[in-house]
CHARMM internal coordinates of N, CA and C (Angstrom, degrees):
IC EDIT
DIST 1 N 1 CA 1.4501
DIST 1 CA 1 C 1.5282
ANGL 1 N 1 CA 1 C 108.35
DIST 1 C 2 N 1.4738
ANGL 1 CA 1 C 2 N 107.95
DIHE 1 N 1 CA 1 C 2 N 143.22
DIST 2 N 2 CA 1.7142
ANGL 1 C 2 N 2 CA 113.83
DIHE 1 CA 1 C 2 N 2 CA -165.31
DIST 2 CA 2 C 2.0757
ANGL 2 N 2 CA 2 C 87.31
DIHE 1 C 2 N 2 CA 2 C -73.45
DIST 2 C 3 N 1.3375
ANGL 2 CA 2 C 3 N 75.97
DIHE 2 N 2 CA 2 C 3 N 155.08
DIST 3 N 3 CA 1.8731
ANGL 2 C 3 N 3 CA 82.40
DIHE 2 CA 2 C 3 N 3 CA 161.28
DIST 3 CA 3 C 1.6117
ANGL 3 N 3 CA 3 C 105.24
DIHE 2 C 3 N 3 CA 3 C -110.02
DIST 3 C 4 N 0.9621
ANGL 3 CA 3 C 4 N 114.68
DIHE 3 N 3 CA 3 C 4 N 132.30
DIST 4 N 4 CA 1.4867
ANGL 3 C 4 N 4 CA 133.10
DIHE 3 CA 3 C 4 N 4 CA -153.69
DIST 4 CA 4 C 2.1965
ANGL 4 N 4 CA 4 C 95.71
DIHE 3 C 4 N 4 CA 4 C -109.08
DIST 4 C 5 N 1.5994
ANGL 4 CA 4 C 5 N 89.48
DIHE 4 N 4 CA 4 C 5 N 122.95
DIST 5 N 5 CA 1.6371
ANGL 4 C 5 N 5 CA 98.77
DIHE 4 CA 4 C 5 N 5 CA -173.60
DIST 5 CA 5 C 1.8763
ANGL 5 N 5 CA 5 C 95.88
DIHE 4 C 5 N 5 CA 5 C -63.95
DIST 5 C 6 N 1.7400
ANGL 5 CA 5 C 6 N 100.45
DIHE 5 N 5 CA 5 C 6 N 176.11
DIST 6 N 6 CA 1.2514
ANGL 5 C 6 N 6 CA 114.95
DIHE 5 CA 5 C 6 N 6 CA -174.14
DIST 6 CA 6 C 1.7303
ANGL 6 N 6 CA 6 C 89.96
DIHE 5 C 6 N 6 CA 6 C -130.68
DIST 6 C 7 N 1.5571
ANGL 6 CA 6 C 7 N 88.91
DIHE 6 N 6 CA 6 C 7 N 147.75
DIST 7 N 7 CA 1.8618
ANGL 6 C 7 N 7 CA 82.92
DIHE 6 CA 6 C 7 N 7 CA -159.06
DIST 7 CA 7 C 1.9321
ANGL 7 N 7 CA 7 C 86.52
DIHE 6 C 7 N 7 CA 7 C -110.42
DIST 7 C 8 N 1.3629
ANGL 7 CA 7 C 8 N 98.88
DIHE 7 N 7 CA 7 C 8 N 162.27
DIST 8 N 8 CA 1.2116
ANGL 7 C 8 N 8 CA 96.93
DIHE 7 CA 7 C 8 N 8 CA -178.60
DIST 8 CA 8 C 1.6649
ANGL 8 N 8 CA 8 C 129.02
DIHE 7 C 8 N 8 CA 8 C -53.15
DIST 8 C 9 N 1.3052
ANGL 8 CA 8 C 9 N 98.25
DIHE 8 N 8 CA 8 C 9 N -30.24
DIST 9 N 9 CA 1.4218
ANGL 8 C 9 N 9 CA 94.35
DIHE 8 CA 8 C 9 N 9 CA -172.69
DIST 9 CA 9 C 1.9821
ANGL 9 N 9 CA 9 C 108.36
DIHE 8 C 9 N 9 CA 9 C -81.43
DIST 9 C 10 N 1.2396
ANGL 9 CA 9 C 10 N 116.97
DIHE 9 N 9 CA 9 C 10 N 0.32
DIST 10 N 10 CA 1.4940
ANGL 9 C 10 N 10 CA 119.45
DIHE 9 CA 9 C 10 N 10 CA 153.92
DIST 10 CA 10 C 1.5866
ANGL 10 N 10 CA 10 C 125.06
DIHE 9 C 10 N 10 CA 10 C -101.05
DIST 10 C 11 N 1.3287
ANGL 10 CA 10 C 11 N 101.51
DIHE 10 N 10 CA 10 C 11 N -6.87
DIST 11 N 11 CA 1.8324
ANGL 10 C 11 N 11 CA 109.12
DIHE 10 CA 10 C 11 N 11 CA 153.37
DIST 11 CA 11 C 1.7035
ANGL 11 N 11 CA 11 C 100.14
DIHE 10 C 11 N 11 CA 11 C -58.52
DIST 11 C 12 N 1.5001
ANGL 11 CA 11 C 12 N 103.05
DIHE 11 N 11 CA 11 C 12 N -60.86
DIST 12 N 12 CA 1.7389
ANGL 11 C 12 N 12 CA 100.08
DIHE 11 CA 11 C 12 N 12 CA -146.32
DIST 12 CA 12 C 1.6972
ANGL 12 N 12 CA 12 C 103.02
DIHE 11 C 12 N 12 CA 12 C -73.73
DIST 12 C 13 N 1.3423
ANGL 12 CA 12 C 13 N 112.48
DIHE 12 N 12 CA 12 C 13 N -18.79
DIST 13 N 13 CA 1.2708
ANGL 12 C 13 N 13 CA 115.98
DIHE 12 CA 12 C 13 N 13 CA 172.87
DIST 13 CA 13 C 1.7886
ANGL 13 N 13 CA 13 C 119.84
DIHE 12 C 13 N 13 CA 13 C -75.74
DIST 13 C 14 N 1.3914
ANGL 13 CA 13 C 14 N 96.41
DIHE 13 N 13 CA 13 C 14 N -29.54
DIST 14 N 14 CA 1.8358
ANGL 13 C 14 N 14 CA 100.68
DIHE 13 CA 13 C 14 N 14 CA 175.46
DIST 14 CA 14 C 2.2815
ANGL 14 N 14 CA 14 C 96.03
DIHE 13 C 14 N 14 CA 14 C -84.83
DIST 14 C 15 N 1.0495
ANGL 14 CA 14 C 15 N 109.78
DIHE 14 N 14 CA 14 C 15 N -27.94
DIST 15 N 15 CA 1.4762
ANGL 14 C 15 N 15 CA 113.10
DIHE 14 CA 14 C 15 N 15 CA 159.21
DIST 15 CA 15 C 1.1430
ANGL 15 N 15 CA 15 C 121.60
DIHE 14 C 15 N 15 CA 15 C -49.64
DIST 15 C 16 N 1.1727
ANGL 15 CA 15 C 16 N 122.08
DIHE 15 N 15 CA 15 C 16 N -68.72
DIST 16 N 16 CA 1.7724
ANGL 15 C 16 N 16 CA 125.87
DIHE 15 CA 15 C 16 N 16 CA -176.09
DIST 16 CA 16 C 1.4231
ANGL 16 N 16 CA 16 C 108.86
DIHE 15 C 16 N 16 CA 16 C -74.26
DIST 16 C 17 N 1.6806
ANGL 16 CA 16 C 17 N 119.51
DIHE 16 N 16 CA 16 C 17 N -29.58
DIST 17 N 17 CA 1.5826
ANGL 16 C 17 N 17 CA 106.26
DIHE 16 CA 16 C 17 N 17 CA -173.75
DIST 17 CA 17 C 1.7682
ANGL 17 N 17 CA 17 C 86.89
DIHE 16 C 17 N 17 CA 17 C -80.77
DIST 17 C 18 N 0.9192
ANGL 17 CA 17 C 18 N 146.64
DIHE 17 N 17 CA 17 C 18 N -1.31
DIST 18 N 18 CA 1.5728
ANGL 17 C 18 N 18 CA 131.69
DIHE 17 CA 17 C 18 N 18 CA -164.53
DIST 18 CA 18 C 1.9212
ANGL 18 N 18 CA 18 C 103.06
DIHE 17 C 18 N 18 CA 18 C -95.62
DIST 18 C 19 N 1.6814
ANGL 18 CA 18 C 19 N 90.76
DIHE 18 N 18 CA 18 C 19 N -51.06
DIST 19 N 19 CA 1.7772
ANGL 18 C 19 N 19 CA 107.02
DIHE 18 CA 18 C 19 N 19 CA 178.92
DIST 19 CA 19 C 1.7320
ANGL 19 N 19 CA 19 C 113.27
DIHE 18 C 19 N 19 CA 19 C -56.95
DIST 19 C 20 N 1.5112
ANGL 19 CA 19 C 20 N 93.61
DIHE 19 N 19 CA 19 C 20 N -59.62
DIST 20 N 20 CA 1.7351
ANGL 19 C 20 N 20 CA 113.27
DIHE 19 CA 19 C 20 N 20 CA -136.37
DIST 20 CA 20 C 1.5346
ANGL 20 N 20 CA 20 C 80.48
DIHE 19 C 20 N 20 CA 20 C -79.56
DIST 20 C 21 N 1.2702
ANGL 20 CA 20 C 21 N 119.03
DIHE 20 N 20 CA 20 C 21 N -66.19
DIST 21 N 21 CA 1.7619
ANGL 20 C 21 N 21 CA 133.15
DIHE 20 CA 20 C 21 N 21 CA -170.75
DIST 21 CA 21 C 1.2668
ANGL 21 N 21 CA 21 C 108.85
DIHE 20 C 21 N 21 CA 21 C -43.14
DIST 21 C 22 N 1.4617
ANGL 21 CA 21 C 22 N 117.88
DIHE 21 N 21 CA 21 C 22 N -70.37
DIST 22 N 22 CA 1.4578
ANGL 21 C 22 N 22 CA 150.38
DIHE 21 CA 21 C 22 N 22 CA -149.37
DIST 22 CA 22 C 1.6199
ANGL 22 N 22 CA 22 C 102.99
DIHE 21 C 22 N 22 CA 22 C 76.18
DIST 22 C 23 N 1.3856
ANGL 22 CA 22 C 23 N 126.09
DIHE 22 N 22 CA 22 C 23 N 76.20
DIST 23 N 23 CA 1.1499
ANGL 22 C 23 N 23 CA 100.95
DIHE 22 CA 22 C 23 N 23 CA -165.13
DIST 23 CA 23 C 1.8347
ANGL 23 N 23 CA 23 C 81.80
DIHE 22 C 23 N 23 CA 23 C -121.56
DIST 23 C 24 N 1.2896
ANGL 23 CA 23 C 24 N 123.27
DIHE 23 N 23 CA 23 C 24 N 158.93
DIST 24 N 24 CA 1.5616
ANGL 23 C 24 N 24 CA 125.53
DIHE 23 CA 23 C 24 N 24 CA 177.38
DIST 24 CA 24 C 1.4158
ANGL 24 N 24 CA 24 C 127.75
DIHE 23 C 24 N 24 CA 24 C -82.84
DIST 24 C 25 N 1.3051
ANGL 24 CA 24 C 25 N 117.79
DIHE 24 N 24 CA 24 C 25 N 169.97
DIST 25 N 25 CA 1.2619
ANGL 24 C 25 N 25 CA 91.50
DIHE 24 CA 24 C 25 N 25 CA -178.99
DIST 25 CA 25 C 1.3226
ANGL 25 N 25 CA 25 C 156.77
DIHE 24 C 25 N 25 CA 25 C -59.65
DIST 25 C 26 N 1.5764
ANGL 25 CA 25 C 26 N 80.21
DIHE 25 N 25 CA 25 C 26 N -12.98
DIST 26 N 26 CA 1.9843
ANGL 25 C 26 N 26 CA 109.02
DIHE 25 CA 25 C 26 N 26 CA -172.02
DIST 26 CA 26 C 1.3594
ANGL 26 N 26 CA 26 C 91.78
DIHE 25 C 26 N 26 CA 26 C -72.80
DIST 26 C 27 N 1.2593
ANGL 26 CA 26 C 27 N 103.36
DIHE 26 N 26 CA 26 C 27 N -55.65
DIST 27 N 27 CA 1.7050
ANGL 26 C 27 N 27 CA 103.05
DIHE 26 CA 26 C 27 N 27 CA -162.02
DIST 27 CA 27 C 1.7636
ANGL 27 N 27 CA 27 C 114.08
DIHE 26 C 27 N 27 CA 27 C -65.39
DIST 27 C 28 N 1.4471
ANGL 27 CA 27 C 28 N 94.78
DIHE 27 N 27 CA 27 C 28 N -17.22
DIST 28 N 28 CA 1.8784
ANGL 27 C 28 N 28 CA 96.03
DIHE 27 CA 27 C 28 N 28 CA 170.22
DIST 28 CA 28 C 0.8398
ANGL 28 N 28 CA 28 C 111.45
DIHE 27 C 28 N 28 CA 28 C -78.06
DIST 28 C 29 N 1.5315
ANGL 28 CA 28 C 29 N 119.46
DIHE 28 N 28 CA 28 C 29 N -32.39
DIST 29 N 29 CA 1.6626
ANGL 28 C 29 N 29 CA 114.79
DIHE 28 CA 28 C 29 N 29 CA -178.10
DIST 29 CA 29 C 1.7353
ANGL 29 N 29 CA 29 C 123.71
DIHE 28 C 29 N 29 CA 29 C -87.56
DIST 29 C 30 N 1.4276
ANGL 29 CA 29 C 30 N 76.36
DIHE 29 N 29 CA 29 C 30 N -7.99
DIST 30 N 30 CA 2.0655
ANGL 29 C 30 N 30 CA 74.78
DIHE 29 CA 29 C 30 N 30 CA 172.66
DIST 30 CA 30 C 1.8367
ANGL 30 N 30 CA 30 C 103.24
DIHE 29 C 30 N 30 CA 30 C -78.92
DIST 30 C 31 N 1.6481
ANGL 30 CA 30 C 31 N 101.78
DIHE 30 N 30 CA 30 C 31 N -37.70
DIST 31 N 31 CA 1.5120
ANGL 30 C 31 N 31 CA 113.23
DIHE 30 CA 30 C 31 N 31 CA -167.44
DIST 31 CA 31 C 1.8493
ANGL 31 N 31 CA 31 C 109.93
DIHE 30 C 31 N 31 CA 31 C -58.35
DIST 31 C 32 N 1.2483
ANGL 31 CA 31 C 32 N 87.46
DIHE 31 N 31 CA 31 C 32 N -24.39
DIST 32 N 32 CA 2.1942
ANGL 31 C 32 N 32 CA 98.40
DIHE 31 CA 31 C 32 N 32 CA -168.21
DIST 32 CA 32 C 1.2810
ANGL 32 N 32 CA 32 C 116.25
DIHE 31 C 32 N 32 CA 32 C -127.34
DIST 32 C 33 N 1.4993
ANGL 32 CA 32 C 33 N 109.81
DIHE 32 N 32 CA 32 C 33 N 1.51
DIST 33 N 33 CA 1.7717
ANGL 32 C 33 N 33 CA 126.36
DIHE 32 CA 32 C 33 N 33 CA 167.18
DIST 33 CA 33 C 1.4736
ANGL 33 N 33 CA 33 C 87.18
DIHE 32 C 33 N 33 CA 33 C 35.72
DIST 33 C 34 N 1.5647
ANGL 33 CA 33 C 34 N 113.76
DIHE 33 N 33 CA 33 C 34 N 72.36
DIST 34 N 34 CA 1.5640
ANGL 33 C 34 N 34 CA 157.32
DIHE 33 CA 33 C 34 N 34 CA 101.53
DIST 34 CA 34 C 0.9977
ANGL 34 N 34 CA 34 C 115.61
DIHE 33 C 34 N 34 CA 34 C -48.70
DIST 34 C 35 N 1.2693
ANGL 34 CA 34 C 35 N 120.91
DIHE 34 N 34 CA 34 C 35 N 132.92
DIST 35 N 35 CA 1.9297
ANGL 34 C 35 N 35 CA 133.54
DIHE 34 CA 34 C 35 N 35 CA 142.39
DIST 35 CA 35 C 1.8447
ANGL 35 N 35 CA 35 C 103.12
DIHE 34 C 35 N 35 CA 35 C -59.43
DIST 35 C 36 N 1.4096
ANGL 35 CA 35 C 36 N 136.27
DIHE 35 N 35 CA 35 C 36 N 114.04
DIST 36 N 36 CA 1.0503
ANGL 35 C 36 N 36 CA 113.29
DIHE 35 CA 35 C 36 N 36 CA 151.54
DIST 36 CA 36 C 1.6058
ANGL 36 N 36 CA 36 C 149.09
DIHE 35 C 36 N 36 CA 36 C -56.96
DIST 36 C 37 N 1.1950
ANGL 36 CA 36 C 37 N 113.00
DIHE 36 N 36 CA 36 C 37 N 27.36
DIST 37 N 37 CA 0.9549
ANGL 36 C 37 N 37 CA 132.52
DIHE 36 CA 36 C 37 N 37 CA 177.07
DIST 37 CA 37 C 1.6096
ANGL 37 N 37 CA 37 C 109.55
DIHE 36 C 37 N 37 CA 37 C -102.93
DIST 37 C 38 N 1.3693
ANGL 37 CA 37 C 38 N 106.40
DIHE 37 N 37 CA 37 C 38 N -62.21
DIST 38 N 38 CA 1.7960
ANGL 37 C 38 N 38 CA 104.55
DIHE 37 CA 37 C 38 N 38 CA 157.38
DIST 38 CA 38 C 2.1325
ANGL 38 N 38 CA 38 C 110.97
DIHE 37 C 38 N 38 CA 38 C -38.77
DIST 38 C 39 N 1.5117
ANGL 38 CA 38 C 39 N 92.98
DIHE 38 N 38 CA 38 C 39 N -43.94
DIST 39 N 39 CA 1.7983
ANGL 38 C 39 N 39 CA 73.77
DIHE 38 CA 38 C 39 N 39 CA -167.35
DIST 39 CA 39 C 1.5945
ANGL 39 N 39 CA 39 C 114.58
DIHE 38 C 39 N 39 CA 39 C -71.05
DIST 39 C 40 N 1.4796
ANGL 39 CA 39 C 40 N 91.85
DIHE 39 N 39 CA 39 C 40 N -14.77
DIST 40 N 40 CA 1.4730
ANGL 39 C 40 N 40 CA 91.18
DIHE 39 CA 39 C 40 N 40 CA -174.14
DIST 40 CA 40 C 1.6831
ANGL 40 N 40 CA 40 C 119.58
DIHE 39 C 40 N 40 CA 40 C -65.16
DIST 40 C 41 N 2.2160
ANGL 40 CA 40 C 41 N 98.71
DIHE 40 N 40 CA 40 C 41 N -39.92
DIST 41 N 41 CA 1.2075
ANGL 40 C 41 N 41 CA 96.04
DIHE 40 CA 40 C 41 N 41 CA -169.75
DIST 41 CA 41 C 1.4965
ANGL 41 N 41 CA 41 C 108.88
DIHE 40 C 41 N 41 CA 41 C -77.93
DIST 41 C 42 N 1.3949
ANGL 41 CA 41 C 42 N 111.50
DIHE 41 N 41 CA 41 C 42 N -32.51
DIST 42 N 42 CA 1.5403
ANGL 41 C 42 N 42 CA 115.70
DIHE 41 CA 41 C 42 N 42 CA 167.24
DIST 42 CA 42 C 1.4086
ANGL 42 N 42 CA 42 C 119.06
DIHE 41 C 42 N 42 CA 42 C -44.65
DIST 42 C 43 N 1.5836
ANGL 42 CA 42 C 43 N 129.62
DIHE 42 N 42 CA 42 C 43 N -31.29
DIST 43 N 43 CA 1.2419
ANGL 42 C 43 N 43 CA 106.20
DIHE 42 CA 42 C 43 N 43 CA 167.61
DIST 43 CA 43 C 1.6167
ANGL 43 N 43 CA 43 C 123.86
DIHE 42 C 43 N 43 CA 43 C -96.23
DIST 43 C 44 N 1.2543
ANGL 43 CA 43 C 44 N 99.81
DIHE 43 N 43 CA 43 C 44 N 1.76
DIST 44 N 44 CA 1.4592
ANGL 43 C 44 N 44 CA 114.09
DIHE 43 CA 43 C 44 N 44 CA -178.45
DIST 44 CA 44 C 1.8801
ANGL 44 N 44 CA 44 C 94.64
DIHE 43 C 44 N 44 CA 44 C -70.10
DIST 44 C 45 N 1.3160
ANGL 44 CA 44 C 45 N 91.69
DIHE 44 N 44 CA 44 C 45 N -78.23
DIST 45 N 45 CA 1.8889
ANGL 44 C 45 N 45 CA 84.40
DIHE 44 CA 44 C 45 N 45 CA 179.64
DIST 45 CA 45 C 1.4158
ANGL 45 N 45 CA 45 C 110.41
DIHE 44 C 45 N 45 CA 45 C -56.38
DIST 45 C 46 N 0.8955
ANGL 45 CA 45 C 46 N 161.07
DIHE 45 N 45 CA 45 C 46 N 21.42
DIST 46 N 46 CA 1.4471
ANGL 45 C 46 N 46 CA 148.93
DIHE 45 CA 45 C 46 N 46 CA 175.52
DIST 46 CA 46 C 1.6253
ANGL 46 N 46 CA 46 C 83.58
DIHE 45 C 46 N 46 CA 46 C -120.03
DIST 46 C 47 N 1.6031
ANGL 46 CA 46 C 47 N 145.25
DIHE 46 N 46 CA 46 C 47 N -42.21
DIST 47 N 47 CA 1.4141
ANGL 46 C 47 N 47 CA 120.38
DIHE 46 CA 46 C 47 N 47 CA 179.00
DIST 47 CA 47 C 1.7157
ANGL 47 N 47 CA 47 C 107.09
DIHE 46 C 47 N 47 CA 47 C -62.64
DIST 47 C 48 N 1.6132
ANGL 47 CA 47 C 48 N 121.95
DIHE 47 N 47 CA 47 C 48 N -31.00
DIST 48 N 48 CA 1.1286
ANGL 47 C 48 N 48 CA 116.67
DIHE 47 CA 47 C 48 N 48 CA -151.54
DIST 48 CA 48 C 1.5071
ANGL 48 N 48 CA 48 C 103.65
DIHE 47 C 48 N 48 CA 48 C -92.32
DIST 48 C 49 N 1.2677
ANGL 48 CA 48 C 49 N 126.35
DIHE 48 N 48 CA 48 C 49 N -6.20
DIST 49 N 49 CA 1.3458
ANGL 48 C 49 N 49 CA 122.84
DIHE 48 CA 48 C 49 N 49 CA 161.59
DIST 49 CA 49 C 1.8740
ANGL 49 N 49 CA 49 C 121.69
DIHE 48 C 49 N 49 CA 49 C -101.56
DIST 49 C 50 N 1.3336
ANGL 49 CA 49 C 50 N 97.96
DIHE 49 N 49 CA 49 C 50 N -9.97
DIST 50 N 50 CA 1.3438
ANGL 49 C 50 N 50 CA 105.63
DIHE 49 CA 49 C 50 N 50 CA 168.19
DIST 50 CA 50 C 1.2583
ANGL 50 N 50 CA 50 C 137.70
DIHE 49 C 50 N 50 CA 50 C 117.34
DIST 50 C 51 N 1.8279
ANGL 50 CA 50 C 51 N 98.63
DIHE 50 N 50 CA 50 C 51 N -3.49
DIST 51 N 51 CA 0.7683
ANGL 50 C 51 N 51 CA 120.02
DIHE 50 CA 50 C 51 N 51 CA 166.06
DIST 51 CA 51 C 1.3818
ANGL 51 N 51 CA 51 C 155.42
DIHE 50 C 51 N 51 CA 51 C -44.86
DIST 51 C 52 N 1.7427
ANGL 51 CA 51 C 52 N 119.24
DIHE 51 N 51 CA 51 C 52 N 91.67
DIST 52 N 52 CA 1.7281
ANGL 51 C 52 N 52 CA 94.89
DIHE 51 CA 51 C 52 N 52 CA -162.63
DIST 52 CA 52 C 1.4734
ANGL 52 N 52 CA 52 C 112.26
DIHE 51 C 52 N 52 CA 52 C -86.20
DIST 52 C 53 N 1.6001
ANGL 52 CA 52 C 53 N 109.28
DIHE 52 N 52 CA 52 C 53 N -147.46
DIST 53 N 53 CA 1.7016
ANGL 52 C 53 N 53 CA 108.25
DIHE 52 CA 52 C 53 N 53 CA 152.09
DIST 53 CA 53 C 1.6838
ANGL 53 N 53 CA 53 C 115.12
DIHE 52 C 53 N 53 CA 53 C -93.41
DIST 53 C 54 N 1.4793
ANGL 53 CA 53 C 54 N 105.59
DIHE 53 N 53 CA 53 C 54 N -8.75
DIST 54 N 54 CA 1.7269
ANGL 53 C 54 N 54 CA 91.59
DIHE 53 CA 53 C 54 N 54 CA -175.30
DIST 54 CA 54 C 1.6517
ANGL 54 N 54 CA 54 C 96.82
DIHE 53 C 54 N 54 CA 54 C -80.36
DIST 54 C 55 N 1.2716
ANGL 54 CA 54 C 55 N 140.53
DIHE 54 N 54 CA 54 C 55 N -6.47
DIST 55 N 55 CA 1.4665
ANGL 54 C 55 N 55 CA 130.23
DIHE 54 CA 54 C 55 N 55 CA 159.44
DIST 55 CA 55 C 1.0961
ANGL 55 N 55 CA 55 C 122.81
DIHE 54 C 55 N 55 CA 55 C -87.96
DIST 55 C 56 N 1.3822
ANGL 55 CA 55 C 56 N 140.71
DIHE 55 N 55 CA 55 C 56 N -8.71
DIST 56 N 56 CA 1.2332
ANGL 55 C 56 N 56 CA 143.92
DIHE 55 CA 55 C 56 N 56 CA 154.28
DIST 56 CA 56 C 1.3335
ANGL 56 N 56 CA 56 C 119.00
DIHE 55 C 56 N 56 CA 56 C -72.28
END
COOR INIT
IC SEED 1 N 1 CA 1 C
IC BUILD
């Protein structure tokens, strides 16, 4: 099965529900039918390059 990209405008939305909410990962991934495992690694590389939410 292809792995299917995440487009920016469901970065900034798994961004703000993670910051603004505090909501976890389960609950982001029920909200954006995510695997939490993608959100996890997705926010892992976005801390490790520096990425916050005020640049998204």
């Amino acid at each position: 099965m292809p792995n299917n990209r995440i487009n920016m405008r469901k970065m900034r939305d798994i961004l703000r529900l993670r910051f603004e909410t505090g909501f976890s990962f389960r609950q982001i991934s029920q909200c954006g039918d995510i695997s939490t495992g993608t959100i996890q690694k997705m926010l892992k590389r976005l801390d490790a390059i520096g990425v916050t939410r005020h640049l998204l």
